[in-house]
BAMARKOL-128482 format. One record per residue: residue in three letters; x, y, z of N, C-alpha, C, O in turn. Coordinates in pm, whole numbers, always signed. Layout:
N
('ALA' (X Y Z) (X Y Z) (X Y Z) (X Y Z))
...
This chain:
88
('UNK' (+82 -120 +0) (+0 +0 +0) (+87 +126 +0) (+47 +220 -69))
('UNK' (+235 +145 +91) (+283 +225 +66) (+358 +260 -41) (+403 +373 -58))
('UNK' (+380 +118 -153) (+450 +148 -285) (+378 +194 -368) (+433 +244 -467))
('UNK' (+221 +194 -359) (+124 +286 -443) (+110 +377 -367) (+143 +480 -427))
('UNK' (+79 +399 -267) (+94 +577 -259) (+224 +662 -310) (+209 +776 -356))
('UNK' (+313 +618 -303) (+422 +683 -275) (+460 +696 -490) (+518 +783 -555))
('UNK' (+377 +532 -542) (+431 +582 -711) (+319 +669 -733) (+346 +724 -839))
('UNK' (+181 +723 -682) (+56 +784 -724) (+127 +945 -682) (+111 +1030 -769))
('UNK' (+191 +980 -575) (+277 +1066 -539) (+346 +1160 -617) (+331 +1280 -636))
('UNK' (+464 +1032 -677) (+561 +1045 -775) (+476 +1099 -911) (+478 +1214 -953))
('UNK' (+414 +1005 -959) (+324 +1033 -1051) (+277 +1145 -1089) (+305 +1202 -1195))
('UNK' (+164 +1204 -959) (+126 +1359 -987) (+224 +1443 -975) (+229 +1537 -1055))
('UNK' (+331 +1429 -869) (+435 +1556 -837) (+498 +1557 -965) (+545 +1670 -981))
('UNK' (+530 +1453 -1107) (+580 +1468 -1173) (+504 +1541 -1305) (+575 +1627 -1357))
('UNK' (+354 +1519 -1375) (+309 +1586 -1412) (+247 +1742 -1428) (+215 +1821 -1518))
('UNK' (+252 +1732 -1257) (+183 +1859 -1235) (+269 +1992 -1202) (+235 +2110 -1191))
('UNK' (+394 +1928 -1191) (+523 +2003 -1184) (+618 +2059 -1324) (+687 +2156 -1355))
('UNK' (+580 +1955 -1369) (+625 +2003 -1551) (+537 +2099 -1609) (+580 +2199 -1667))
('UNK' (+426 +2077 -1599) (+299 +2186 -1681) (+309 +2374 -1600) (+290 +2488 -1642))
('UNK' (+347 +2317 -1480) (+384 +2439 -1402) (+471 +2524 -1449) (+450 +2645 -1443))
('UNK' (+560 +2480 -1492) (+745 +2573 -1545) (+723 +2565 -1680) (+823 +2592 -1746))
('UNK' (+591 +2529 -1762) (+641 +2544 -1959) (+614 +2676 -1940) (+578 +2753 -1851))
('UNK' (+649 +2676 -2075) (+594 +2825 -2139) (+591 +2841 -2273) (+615 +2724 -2302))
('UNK' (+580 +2891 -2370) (+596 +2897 -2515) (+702 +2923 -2511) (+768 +2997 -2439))
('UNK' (+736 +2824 -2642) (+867 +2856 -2699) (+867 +2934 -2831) (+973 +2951 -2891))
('UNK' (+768 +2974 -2870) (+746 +3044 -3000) (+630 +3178 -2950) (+508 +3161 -2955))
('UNK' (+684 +3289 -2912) (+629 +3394 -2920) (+584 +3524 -3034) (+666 +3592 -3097))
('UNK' (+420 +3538 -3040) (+366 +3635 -3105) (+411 +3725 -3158) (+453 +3797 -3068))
('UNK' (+437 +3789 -3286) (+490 +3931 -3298) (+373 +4035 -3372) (+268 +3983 -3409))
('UNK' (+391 +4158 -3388) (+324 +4216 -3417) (+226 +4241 -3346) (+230 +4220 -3224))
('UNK' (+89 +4305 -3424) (-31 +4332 -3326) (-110 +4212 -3267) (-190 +4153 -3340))
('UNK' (-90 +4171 -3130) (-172 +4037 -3079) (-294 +4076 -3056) (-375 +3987 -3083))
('UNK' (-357 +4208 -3004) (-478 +4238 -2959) (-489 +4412 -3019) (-402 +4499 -3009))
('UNK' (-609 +4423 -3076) (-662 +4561 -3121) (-800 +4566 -3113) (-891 +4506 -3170))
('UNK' (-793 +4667 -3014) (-954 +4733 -2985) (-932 +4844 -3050) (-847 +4916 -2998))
('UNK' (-1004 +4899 -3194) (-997 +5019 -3223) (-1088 +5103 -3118) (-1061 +5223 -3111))
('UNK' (-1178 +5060 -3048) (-1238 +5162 -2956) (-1129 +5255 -2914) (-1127 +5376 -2938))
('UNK' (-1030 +5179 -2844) (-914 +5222 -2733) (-796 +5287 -2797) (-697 +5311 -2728))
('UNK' (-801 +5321 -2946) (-697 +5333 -2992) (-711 +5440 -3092) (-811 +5442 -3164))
('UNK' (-569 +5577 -3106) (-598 +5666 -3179) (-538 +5613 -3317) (-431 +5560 -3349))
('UNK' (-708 +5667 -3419) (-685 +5638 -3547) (-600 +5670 -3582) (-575 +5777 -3528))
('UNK' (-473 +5623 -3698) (-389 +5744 -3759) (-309 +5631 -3836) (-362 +5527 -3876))
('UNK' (-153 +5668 -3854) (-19 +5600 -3907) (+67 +5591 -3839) (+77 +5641 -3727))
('UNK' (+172 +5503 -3913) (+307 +5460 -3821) (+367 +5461 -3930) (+330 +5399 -4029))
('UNK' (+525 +5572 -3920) (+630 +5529 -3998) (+731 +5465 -3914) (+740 +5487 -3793))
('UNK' (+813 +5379 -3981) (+921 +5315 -3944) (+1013 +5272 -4040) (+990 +5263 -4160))
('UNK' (+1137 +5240 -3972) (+1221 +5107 -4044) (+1172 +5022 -4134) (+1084 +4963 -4072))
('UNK' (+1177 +4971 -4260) (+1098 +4905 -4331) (+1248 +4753 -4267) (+1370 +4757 -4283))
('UNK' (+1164 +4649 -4202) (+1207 +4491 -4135) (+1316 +4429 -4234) (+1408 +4354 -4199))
('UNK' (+1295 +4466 -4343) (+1397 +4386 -4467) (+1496 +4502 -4496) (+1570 +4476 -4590))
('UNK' (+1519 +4642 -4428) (+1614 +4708 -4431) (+1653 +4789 -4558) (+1766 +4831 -4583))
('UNK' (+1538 +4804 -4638) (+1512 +4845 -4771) (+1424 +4961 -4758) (+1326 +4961 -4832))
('UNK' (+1437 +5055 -4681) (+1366 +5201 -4676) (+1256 +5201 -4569) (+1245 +5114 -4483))
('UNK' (+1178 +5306 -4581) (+1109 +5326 -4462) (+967 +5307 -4498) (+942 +5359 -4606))
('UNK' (+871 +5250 -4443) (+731 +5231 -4489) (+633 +5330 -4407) (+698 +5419 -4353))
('UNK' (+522 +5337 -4388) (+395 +5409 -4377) (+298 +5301 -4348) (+232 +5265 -4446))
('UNK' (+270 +5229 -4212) (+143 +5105 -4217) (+37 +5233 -4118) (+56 +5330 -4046))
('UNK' (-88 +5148 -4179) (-213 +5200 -4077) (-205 +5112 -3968) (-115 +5034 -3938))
('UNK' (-329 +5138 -3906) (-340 +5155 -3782) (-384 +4923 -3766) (-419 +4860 -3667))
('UNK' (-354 +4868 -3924) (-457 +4701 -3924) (-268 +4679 -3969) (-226 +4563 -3966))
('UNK' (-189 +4771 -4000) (-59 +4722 -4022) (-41 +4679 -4201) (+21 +4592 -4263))
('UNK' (-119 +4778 -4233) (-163 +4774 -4407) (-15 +4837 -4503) (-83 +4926 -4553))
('UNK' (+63 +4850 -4538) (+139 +4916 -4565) (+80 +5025 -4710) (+41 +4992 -4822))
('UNK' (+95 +5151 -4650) (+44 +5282 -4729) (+134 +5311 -4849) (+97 +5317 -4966))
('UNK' (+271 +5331 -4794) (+356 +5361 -4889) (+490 +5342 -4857) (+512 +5322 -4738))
('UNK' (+596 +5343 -4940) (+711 +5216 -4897) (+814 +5366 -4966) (+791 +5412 -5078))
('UNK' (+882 +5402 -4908) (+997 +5499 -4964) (+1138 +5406 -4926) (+1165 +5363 -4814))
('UNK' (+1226 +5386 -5063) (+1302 +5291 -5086) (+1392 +5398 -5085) (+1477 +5316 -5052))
('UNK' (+1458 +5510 -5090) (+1517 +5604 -5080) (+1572 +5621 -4925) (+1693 +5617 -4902))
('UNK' (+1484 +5638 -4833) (+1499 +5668 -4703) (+1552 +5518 -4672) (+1470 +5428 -4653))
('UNK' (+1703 +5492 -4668) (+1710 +5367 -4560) (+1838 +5381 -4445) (+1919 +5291 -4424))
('UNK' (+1836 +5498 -4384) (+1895 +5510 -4282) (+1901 +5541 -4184) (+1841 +5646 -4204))
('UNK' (+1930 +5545 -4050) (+1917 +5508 -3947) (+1768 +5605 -3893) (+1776 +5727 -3901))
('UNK' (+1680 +5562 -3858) (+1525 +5657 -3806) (+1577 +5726 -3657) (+1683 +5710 -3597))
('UNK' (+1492 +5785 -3634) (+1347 +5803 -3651) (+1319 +5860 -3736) (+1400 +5940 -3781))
('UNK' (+1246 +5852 -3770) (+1180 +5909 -3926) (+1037 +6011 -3886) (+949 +5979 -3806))
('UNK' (+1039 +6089 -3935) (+929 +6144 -3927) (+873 +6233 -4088) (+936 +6281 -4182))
('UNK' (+750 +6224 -4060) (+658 +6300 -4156) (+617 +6470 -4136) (+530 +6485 -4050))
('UNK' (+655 +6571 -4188) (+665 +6696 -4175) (+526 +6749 -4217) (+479 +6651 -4276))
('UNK' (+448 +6830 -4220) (+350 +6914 -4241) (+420 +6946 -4429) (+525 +6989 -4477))
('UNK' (+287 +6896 -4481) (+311 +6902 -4645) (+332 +6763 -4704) (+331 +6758 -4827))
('UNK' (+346 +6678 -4653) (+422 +6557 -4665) (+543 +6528 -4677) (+541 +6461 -4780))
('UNK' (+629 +6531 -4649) (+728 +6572 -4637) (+757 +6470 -4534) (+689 +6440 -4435))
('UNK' (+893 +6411 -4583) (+939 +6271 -4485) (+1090 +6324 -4432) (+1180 +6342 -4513))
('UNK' (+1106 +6342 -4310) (+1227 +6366 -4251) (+1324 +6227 -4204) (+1269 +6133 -4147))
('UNK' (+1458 +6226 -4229) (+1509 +6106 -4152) (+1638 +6080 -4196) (+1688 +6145 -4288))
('UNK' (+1715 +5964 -4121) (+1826 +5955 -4211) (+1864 +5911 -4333) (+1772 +5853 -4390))
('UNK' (+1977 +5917 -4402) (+2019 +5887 -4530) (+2136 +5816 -4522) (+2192 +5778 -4626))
């Protein structure tokens, strides 16, 4: 009786102890959660990821417009007129 308690023991302390410490090994990128309620409409310039100029995504991560010219170091910004400021 005490070699089944003691493997029923073993048993759970060993399952229920592993599920405790996982975690993903492959984490989300980009937008995981969007409430447009909560969120101001507008744009995002940045770094274009493949290092080939600077892009323009909305607010669903749509890409607006892709300037292949601009590929150096940001922040980048957009000036009154349109007008794209940043490095070269």
């Amino acid at each position: 009786m005490k070699k089944y308690i003691l493997a029923v023991t073993f048993t759970l302390s060993a399952i229920f102890s592993t599920s405790g410490i996982s975690f993903p090994s492959v984490f989300p990128t980009g937008t995981t959660i969007f409430q447009p309620e909560k969120t101001w409409s507008g744009y995002t310039i940045l770094d274009a990821a493949d290092k080939k100029g600077t892009v323009l995504i909305d607010m669903n991560g749509n890409v607006i417009r892709r300037w292949t010219e601009l590929n150096g170091m940001g922040p980048f910004r957009i000036l009154p007129g349109g007008y794209v400021m940043g490095g070269r």
